[in-house]
Backbone as CSV, one residue per row, in Angstrom:
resi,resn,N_x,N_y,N_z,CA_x,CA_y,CA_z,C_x,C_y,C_z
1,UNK,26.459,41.941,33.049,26.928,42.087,34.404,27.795,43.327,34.512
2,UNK,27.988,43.873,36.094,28.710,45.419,36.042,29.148,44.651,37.203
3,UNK,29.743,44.037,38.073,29.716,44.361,38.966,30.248,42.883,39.398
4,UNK,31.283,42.557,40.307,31.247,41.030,40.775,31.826,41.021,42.364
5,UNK,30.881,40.663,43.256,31.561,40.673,44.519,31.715,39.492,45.004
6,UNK,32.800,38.994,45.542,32.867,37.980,46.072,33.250,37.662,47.635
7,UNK,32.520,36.826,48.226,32.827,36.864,49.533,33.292,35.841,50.612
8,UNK,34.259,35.917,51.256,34.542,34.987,52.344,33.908,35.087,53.812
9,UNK,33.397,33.990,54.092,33.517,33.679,55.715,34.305,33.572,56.611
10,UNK,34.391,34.099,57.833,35.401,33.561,58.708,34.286,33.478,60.037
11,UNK,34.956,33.350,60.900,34.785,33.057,62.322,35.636,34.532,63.202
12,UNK,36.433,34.263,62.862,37.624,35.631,64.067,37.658,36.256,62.957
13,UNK,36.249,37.383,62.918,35.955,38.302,62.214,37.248,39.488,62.727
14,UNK,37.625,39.701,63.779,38.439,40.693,63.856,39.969,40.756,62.937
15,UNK,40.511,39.477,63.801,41.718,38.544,63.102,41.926,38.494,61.501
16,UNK,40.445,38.623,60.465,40.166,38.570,59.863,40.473,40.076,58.796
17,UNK,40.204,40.702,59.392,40.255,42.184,58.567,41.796,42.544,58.881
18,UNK,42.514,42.119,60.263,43.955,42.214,59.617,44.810,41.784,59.345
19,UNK,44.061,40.439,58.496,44.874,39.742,57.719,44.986,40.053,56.791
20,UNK,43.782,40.331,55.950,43.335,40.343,55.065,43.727,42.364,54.602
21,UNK,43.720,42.974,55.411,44.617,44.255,55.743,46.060,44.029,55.304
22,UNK,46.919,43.289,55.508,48.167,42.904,55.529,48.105,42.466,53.900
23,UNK,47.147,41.425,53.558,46.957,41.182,51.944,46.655,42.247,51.256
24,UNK,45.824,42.849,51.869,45.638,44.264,50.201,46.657,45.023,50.556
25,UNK,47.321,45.319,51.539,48.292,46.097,52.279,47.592,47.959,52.552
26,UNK,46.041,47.873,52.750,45.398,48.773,53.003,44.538,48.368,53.990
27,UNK,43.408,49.376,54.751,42.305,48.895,55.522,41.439,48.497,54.370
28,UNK,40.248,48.146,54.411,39.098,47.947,53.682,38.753,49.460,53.968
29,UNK,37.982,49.063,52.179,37.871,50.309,51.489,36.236,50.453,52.149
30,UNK,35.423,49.878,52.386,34.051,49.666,52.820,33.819,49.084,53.731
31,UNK,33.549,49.718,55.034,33.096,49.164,56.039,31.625,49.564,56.018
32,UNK,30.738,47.702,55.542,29.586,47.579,55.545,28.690,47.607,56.929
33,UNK,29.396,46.567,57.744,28.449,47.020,58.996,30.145,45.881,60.402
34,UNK,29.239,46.453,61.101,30.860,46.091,62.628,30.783,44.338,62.419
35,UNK,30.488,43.467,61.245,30.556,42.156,60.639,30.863,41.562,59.742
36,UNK,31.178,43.131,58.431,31.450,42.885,57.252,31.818,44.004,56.380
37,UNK,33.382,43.638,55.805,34.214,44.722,55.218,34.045,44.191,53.609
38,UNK,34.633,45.296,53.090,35.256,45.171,51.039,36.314,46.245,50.785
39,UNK,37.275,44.699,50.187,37.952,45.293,49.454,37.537,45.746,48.138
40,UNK,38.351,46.551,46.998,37.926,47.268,45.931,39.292,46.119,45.430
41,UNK,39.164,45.310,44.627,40.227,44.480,43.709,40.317,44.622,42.394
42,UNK,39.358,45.012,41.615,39.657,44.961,40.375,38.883,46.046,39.971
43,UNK,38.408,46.574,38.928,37.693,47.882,38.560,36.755,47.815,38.800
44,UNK,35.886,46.462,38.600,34.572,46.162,38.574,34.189,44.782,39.747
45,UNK,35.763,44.738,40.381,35.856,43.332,41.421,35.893,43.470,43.157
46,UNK,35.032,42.812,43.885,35.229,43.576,45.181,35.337,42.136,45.864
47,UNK,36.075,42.184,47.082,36.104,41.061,48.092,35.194,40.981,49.304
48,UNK,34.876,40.727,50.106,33.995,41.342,51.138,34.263,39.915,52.032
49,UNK,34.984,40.350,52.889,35.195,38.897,54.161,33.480,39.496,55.161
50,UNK,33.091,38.564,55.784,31.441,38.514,56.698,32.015,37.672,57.609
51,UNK,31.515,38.279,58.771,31.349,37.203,59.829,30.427,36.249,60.111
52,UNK,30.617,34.686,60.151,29.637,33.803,59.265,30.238,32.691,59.993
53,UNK,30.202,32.131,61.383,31.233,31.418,61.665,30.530,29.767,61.108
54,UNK,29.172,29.830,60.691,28.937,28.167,60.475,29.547,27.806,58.869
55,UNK,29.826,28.822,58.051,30.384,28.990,56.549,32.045,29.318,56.577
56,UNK,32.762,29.668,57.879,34.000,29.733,57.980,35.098,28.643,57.193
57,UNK,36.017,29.481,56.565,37.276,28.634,56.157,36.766,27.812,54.628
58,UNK,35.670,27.840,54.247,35.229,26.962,53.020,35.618,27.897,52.263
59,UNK,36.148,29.148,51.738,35.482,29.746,50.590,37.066,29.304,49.439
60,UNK,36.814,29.760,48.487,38.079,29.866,47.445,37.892,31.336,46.250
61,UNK,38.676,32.148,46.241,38.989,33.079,45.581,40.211,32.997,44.563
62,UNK,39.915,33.651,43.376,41.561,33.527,42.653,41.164,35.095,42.355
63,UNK,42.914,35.520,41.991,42.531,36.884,41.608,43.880,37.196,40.815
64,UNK,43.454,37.659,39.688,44.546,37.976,38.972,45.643,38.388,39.110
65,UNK,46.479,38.515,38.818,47.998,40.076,38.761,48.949,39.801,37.857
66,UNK,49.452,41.264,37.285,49.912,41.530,35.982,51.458,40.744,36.463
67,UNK,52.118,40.717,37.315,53.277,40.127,37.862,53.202,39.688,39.090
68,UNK,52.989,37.946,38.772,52.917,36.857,40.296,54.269,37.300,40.956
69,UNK,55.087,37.068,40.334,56.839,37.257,41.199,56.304,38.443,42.197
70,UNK,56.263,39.652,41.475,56.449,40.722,42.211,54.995,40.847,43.595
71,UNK,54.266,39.897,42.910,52.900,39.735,44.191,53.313,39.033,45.426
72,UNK,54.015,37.748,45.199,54.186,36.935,46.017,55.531,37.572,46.591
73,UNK,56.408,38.549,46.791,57.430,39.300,47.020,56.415,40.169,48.265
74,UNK,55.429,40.937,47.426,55.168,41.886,47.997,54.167,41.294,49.747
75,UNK,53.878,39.994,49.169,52.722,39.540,49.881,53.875,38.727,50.968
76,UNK,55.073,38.234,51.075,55.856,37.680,51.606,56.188,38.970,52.781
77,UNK,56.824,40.146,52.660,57.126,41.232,52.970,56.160,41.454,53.922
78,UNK,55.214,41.180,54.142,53.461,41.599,54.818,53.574,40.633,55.412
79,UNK,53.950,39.584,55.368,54.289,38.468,56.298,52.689,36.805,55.990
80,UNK,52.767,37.234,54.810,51.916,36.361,54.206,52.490,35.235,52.747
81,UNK,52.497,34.395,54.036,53.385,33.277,52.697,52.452,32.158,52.215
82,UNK,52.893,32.362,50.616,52.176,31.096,50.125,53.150,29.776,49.896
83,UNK,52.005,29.082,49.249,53.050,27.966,48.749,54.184,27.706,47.872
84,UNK,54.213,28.731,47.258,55.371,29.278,46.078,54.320,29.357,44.978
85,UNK,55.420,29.473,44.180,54.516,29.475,42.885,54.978,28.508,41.631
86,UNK,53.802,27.835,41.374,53.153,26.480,40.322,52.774,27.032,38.777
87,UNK,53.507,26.376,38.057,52.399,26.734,36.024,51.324,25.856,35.989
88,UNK,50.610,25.967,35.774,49.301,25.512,35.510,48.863,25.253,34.043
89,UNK,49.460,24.373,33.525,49.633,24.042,31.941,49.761,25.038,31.344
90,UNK,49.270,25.085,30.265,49.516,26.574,29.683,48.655,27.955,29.768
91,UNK,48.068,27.491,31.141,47.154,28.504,30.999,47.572,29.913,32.180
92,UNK,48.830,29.753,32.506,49.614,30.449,33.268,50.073,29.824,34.584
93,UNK,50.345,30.782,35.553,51.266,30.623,37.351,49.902,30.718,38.076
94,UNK,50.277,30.365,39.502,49.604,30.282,40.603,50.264,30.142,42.166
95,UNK,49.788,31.057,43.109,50.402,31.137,44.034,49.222,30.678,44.791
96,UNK,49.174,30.300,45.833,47.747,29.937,47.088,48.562,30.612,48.110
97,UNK,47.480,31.642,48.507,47.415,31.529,50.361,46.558,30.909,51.101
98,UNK,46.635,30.906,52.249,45.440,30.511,52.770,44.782,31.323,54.442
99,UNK,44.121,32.259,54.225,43.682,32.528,55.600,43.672,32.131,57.102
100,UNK,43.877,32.791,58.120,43.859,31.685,59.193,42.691,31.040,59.346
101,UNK,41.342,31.586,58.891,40.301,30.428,58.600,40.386,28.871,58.047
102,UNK,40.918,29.148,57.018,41.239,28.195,56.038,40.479,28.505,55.013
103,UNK,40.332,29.578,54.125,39.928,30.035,53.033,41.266,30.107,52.265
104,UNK,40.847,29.835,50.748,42.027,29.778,50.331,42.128,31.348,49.016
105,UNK,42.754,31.947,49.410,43.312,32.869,48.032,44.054,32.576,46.834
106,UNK,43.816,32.301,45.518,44.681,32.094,44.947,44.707,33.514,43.770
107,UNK,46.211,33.288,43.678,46.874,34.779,43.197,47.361,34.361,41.917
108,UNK,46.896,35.107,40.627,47.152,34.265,39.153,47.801,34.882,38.038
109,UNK,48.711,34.793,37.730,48.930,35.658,36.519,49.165,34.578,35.148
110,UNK,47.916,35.230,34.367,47.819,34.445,33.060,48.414,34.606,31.837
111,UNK,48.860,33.609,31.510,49.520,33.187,30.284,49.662,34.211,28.859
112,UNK,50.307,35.092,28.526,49.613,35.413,26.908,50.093,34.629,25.995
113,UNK,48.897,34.763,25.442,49.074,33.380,24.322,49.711,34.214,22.884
């Protein structure tokens, strides 16, 4: 594999890109067509919200970061609050957002063992 995109549905496709604007704290890097954007997340990781209103609010994403504190700081600041942040046995932290869809983001920074 080269390559992993993952994608959410919403409904208020507009509402949608600036939320999700406010989360990367950039526009989307790819505007696919006037229904469907991507973010660029990881080297080889892309997000792509679609306008899809019968698939709206189901999706779930996690996405890494080298420092949760300083994510959930930065993502608070943007005016995007999660639930705080949870350890997850030993396999590291976890923060959830959740879209105004009801898609959920979760934000992870893992454990070194």
């Amino acid at each position: 594999m080269e390559l992993l995109f993952a994608g959410l549905a919403v409904a208020d496709f507009p509402g949608a890109v600036e939320w999700y604007g406010r989360v990367f704290d950039r526009e989307a890097d790819v505007i696919v067509t006037d229904r469907e954007v991507m973010w660029r997340v990881a080297d080889a990781g892309w997000l792509y919200v679609i306008e899809d209103e019968a698939r709206a609010g189901t999706g779930l994403v996690t996405i890494s970061v080298s420092d949760l504190a300083e994510a959930v700081i930065d993502l608070e600041a943007r005016g995007i609050s999660s639930g705080g942040i949870e350890t997850v046995g030993d396999a590291g932290r976890k923060a959830v957002v959740t879209d105004p869809e009801g898609n959920s983001i979760a934000f992870i920074e893992v454990a070194v063992a």
